[in-house]
C-alpha positions, 0 to 999 in steps of 0.5 A, spaced: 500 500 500 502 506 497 497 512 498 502 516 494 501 521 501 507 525 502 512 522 508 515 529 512 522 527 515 524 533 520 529 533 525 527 533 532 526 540 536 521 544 538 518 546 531 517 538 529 514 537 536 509 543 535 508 540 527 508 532 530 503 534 536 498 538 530 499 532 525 496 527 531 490 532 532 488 531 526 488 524 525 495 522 522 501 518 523 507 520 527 513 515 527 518 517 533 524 516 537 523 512 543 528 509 548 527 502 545 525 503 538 521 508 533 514 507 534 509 509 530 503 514 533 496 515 532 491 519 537 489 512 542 481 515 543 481 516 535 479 509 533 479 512 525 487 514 526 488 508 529 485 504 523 490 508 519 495 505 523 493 498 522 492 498 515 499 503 514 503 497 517 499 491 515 497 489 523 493 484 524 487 488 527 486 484 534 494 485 536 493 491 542 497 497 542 501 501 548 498 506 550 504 511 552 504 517 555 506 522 559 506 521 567 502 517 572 497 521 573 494 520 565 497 513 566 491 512 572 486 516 569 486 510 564 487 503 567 486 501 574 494 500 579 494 496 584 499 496 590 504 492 585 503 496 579 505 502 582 510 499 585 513 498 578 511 505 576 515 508 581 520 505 580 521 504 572 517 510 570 519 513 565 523 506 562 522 500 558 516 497 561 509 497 559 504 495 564 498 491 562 492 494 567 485 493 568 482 499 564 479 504 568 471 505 568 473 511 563 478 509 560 479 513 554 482 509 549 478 506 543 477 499 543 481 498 537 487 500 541 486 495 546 483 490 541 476 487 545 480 486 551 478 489 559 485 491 560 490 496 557 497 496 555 501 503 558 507 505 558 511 512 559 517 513 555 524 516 557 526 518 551 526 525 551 522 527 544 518 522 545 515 525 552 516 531 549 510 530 543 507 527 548 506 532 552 504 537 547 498 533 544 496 532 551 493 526 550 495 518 550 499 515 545 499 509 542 506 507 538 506 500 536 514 500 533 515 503 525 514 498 521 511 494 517 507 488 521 512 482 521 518 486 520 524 487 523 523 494 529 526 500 526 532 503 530 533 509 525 529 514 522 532 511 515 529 504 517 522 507 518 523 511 512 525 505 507 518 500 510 513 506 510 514 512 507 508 514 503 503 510 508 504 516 514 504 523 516 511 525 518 517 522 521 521 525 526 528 524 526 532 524 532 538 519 531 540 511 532 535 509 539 538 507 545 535 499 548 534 497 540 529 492 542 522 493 545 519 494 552 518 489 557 511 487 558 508 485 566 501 483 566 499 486 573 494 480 575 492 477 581 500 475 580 504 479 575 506 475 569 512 477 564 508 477 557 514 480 553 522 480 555 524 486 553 529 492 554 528 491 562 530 484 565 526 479 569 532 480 575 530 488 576 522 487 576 523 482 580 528 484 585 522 491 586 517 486 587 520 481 592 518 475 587 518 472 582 514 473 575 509 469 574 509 466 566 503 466 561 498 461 560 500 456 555 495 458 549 498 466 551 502 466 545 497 465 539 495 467 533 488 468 534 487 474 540 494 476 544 494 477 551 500 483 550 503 487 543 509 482 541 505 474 542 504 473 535 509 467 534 511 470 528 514 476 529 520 481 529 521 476 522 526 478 516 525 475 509 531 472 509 530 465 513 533 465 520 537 459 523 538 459 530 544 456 535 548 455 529 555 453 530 558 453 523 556 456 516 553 454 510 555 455 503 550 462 501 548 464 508 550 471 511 552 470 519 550 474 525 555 472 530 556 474 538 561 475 541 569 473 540 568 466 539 568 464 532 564 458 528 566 453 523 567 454 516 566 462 518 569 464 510 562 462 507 560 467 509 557 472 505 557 477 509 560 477 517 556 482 522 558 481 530 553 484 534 558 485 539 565 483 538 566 484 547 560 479 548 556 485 551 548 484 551 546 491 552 551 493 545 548 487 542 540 489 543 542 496 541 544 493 533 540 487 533 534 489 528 539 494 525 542 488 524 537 484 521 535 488 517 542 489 513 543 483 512 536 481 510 538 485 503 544 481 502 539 476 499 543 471 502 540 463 503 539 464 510 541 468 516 546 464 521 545 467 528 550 464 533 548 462 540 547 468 545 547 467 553 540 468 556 542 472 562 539 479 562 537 481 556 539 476 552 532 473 554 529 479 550 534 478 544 532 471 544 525 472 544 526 476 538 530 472 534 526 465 535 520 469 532 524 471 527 526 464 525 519 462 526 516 467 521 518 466 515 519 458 516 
């Protein structure tokens, strides 16, 4: 789908605020820099802008979008918190944790947003000019990432650019992101439970909380009605075919490697990329869909990703690559 709108592309500032808060007024679609990739905006009690969304990414319609916004006051005007809740917020808010909630009995969010369910995805982001568009629009903002549906999350304006200019509005360009890969999302129930790793490890909620997280019912993650945005099995997904824990290389693939180790038969490789030479997860989440996505245009055979520890946030990366591995397969 290409509408033939023009995409406006503006540095961030106060003038693509004030123009990014006036688009998001009137219905259309901002992409902008938050801490954890671009996301893609839309006025979350304005069910038309939200339908524009879905239809610009090719999202499934019955996948719930965050709601981010500005401070915790708007956050309780929208969901209900209980003592748990508001000790996750206090404590991670503004940051890369989204808190699914009972919604409040007003809560002003469309239904499409929230996909027919009787809770809300909410989060308050802490890049600057994120918060910033927020605040000027002074409302709530959902901002599912700026891509399209399936495709690997942006970490850069040019990645947003590249999958939907002449789908949406505006661009906001404020550099590279800095977690690269998405929020942590904890399901605030009678238990709390970790929906989604993300760029907030299980070991920092918990030590809060003074538990551990609970994990989600079984037919959670499936295809027919998500629980949380990010639980279709196939997400995240490159074109290129995916192989995970790979140990050596075959002829035509492309690697993406971890670490200082090296695999067998490493010079087949089309194309080297190392996420991060010193083994170090947090520069590792930053370039992995930065990564993915350069690799996917070298029109190799497959992507061979080495093995990556599943301590902190290699729990998140893991997550996105095995469903990127289930996507295209």
């Amino acid at each position: 789908m290409d509408t033939g709108l023009k995409t406006h592309v503006l540095p961030a500032g106060a003038a693509a605020t004030a123009t990014a808060a006036g688009v998001l007024a009137e219905g259309g679609l901002v992409a902008f820099p938050t801490e954890t990739v671009y996301g893609l905006g839309a006025d979350a009690g304005n069910a038309s802008a939200i339908a524009r969304l879905y239809e610009a990414k090719g999202r499934p319609a019955f996948n719930p979008l965050i709601a981010h916004v500005a401070d915790l006051g708007a956050a309780r005007r929208i969901a209900l918190f209980d003592g748990q809740a508001l000790r996750l917020a206090d404590a991670f808010w503004p940051g890369p944790l989204t808190l699914v909630l009972p919604k409040a009995l007003s809560c002003p969010v469309a239904e499409l947003a929230t996909a027919g369910l009787d809770t809300v995805a909410i989060r308050i982001p802490a890049h600057k000019v994120a918060r910033d568009i927020i605040k000027a629009f002074g409302g709530a903002v959902v901002a599912p990432s700026a891509n399209l549906s399936g495709h690997v999350s942006p970490t850069t304006a040019e990645h947003v650019n590249g999958d939907l200019a002449g789908r949406i509005d505006m661009i906001v360009d404020g550099g590279p992101v800095e977690v690269g890969v998405e929020s942590t999302i904890v399901g605030c129930f009678s238990d709390p439970v970790l929906l989604r790793p993300g760029g907030l490890t299980r070991a920092e909620i918990e030590r809060v909380l003074g538990h551990p997280l609970q994990s989600p019912p079984q037919d959670a993650e499936n295809d027919a009605q998500p629980i949380a945005p990010g639980m279709l099995a196939s997400h995240y997904a490159p074109r290129t075919p995916v192989r995970l824990n790979a140990s050596d290389v075959h002829v035509g693939e492309a690697l993406l490697a971890f670490g200082p180790a090296k695999v067998a038969r490493r010079e087949c490789a089309l194309v080297v990329m190392n996420l991060s030479e010193r083994g170090d997860l947090a520069e590792a989440a930053a370039n992995l869909f930065g990564y993915l996505r350069t690799l996917d245009k070298r029109n190799a055979d497959a992507i061979a990703v080495m093995p990556i520890p599943e301590d902190g946030l290699g729990e998140a990366i893991n997550d996105r690559l095995r469903r990127a591995a289930v996507g295209r397969n």
